[in-house]
LUMLOMAR-938636 format. One record per residue (C-alpha): residue number from 1; x, y, z. Coordinates in nm, 2 decimals, always signed. Last residue first. Layout:
N
@i NUM, X X, Y Y, Z Z
...
END
This chain:
159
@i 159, X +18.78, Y +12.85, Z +19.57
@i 158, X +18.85, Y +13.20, Z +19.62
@i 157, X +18.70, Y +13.24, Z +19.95
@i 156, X +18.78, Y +12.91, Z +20.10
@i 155, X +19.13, Y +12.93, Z +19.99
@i 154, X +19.18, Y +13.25, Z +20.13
@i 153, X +19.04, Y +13.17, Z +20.47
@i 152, X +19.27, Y +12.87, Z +20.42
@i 151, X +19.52, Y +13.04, Z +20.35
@i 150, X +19.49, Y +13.30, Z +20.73
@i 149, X +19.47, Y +12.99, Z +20.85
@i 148, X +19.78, Y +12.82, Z +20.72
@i 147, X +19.93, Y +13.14, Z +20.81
@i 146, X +19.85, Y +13.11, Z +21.19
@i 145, X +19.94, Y +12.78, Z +21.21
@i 144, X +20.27, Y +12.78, Z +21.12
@i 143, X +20.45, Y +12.53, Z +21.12
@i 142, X +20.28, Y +12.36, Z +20.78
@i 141, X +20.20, Y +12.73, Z +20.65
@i 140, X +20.58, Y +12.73, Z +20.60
@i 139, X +20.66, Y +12.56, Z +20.34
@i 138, X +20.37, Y +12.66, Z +20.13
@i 137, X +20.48, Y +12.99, Z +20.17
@i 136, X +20.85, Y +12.93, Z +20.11
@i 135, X +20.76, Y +12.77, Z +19.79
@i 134, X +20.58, Y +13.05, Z +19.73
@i 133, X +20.80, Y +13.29, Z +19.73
@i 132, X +21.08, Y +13.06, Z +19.54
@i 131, X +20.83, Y +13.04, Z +19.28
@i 130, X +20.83, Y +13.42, Z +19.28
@i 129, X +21.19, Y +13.49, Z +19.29
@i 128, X +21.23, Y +13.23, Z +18.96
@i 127, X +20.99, Y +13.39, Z +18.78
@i 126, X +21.21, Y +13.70, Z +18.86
@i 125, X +21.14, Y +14.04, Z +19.11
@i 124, X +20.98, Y +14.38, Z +18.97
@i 123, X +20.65, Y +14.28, Z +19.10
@i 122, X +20.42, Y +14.31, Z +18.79
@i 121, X +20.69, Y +14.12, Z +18.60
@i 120, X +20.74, Y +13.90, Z +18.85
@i 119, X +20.34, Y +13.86, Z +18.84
@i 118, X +20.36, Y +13.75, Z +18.53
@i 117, X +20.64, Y +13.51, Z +18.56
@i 116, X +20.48, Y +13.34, Z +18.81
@i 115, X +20.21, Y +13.25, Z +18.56
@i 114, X +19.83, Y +13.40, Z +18.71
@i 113, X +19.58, Y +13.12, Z +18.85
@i 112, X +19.42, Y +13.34, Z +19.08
@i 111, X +19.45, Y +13.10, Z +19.41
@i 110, X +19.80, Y +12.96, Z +19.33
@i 109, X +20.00, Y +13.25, Z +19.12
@i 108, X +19.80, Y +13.58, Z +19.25
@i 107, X +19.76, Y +13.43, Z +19.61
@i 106, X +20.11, Y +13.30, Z +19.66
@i 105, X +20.25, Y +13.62, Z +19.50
@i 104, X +20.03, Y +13.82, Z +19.73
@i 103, X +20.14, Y +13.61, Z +20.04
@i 102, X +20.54, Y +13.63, Z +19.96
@i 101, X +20.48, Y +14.02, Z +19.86
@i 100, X +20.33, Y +14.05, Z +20.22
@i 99, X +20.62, Y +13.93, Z +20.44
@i 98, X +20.88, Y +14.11, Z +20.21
@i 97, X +20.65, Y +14.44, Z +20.30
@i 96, X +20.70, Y +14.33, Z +20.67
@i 95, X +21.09, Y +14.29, Z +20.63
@i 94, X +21.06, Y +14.61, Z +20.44
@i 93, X +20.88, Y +14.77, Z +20.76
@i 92, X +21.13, Y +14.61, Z +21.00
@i 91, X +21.48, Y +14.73, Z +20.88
@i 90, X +21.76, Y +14.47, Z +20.92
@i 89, X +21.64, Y +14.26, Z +20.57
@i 88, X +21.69, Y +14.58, Z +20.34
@i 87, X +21.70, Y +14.38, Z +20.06
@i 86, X +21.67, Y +14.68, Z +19.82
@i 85, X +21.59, Y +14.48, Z +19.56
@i 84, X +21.23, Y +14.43, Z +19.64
@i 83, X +21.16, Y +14.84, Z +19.66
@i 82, X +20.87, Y +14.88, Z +19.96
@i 81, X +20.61, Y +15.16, Z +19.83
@i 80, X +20.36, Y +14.95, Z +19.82
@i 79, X +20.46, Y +14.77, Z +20.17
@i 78, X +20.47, Y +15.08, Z +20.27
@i 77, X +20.12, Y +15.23, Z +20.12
@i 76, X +20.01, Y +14.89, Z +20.25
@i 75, X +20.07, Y +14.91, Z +20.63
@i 74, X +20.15, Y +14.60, Z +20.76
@i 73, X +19.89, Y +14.39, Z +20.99
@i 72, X +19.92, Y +14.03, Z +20.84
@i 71, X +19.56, Y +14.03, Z +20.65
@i 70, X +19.61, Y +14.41, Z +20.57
@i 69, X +19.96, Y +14.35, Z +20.35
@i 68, X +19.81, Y +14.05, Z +20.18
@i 67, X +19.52, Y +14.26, Z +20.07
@i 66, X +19.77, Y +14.54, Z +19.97
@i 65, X +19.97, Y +14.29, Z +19.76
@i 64, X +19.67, Y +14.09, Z +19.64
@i 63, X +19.53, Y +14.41, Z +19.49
@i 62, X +19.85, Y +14.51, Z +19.31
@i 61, X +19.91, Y +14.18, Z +19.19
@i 60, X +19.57, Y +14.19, Z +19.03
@i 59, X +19.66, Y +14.57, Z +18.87
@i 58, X +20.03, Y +14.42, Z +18.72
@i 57, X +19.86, Y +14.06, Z +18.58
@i 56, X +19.55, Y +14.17, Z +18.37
@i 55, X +19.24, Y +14.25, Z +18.56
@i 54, X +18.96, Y +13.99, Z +18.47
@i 53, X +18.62, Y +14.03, Z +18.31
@i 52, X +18.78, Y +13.87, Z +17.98
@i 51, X +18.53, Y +14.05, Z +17.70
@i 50, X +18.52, Y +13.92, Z +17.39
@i 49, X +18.78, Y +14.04, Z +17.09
@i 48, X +18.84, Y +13.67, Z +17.02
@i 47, X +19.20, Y +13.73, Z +17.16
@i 46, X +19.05, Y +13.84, Z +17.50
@i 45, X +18.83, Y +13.58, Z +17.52
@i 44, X +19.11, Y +13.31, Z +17.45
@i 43, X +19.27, Y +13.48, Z +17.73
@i 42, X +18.96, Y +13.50, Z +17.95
@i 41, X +18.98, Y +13.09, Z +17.92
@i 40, X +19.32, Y +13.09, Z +18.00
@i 39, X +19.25, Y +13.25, Z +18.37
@i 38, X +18.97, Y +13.04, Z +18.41
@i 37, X +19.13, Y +12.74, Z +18.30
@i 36, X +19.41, Y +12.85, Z +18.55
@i 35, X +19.21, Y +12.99, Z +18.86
@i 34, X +19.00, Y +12.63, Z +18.84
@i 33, X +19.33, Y +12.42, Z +18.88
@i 32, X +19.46, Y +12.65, Z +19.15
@i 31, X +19.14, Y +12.60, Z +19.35
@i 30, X +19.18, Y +12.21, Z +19.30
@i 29, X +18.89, Y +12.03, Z +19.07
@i 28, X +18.56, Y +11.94, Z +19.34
@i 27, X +18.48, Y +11.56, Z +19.39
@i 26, X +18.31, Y +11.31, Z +19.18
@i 25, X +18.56, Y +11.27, Z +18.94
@i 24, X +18.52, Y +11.35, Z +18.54
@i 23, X +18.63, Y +11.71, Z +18.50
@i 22, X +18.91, Y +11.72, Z +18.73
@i 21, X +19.07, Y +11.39, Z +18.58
@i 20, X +18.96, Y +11.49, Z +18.22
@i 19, X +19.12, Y +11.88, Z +18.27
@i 18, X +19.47, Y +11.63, Z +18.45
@i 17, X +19.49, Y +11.43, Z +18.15
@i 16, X +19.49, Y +11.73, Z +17.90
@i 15, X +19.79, Y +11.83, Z +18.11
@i 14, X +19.81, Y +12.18, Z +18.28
@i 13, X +19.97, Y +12.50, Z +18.22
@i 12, X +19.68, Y +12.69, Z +18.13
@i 11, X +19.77, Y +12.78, Z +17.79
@i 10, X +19.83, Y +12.44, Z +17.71
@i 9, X +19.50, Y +12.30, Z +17.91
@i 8, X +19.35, Y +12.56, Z +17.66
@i 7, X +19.53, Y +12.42, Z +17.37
@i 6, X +19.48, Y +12.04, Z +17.43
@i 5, X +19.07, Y +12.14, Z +17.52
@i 4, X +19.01, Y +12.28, Z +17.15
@i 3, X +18.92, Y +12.59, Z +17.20
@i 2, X +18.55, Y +12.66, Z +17.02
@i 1, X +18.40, Y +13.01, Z +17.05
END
């Protein structure tokens, strides 16, 4: 199978410049740049009629929701079972579910390389919901220091 490197940068959401940049320096490609050729590449699989070895979008948000929901201490049949439009921000358990669909959608989009409107779809919430998610995510792990660890065990185990 030969994909010419403009489309699979394309599909991945990157530039052709960046895939040379990561390719040719002497230090490791970003977590989030890997996740997205490897996500594209399973595409082009998938379209060949090869196997992808990945879950598609809904059953990998899934996993990251309830992984999320155990790494900050929520129950994950709630958080599961949480509805995103309620906005129910005075009741605790959906505040804790909100809590751990911000993690999974920074996990799905920046660690397993999935398009934010992907995992919206898989959430039930907008492209634009998630990027917000995760903008808040990033946002926050500079104050607080137990989320940025709790990312970078993530990072180092995905990366």
């Amino acid at each position: 199978m030969k994909i010419p490197i403009d489309k699979l940068c394309a599909a991945a959401g990157i530039t052709p410049r960046g895939y040379i940049l990561a390719k040719g320096r002497g230090t490791p490609a970003e977590a989030s740049t890997i996740a997205k050729l490897t996500v594209a590449l399973n595409r082009f699989r998938l379209s060949f009629g090869q196997e992808a070895g990945t879950l598609g979008p809904h059953a990998a948000f899934k996993m990251c929701l309830v992984h999320a929901a155990g790494l900050i201490g929520a129950d994950a049949k709630k958080v599961l079972a949480s509805d995103p439009a309620r906005k129910a921000t005075m009741d605790p358990d959906w505040m804790k579910a909100a809590e751990a669909r911000q993690l999974a959608f920074w996990i799905a989009t920046q660690m397993l390389g999935f398009r934010g409107a992907d995992v919206g779809r898989a959430a039930g919430v907008t492209k634009a919901a998630v990027s917000a998610a995760v903008r808040e995510v990033e946002d926050a792990r500079d104050n607080d220091k137990q989320l940025d660890r709790i990312l970078r065990q993530i990072e180092e185990v995905l990366s």
